[in-house]
N, C-alpha and C positions, 0 to 999 in steps of 0.2 A: 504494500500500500504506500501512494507517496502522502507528504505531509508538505503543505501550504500553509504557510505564515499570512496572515493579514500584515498588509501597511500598518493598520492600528495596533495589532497586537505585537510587532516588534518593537514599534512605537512605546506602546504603555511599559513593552518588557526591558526598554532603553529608560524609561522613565524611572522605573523603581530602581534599576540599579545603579542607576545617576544617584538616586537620593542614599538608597546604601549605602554608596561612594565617599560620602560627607562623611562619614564617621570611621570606615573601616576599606579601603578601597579590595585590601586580600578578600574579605568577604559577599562585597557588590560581584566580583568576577567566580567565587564559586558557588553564589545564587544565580546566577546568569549560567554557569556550566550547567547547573542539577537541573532547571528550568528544561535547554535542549536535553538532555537525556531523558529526564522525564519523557518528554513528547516526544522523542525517536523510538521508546519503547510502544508507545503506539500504532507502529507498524505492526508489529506480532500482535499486539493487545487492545484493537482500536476500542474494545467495550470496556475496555476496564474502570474506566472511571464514572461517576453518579452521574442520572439526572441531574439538571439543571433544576433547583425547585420552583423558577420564577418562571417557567419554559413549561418543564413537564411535558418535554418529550423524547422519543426515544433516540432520536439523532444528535441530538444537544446536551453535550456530558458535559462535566469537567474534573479536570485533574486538582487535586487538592495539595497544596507545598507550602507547609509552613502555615504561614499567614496570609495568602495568596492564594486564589484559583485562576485554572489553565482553561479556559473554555473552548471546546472543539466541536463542529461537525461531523457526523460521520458522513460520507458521501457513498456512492456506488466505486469511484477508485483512488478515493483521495479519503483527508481525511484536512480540513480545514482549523486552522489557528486565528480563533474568532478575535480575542483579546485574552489583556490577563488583568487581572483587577486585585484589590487589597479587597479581602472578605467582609470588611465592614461598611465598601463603599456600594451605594446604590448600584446596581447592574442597569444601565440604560436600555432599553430594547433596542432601539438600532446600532447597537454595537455587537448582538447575537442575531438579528432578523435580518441580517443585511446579505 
């Protein structure tokens, strides 16, 4: 299966590790490695991760790290990298609907 980043979701994933950065820059780069291996293991395991609960459906998981979810599509031969968000912040719909 391949694996598609969104613009946004490199984005948000450049964003948190920028802020990690301010405090510990060794630790922004191996949230940022765990993050890609996370999502690469989704190739063998594209169901592995829950529902979505704001979604609740079956094509719209997410990967759970940390303090952070990975939100993905499953497709017919992809598997899409919606965004990634801090677990406490509102989930926009067009940031999963798109």
């Amino acid at each position: 299966m391949k694996i598609i980043w969104s613009p946004l979701a490199i984005e948000r994933a450049r964003e948190i590790a920028e802020y990690i950065a301010h405090d510990n820059i060794t630790t922004a780069e191996n949230w940022i490695d765990t993050v890609f291996a996370k999502v690469e293991q989704l190739k063998s395991f594209p169901g592995s991760g829950r529902i979505v609960p704001e979604i609740n459906s079956r094509t719209i998981k997410e990967l759970i790290y940390g303090n952070y979810r990975i939100i993905y599509r499953i497709e017919e031969k992809q598997i899409s990298i919606l965004t990634v968000r801090h677990g406490k912040q509102i989930l926009p719909a067009d940031e999963i609907m798109a």
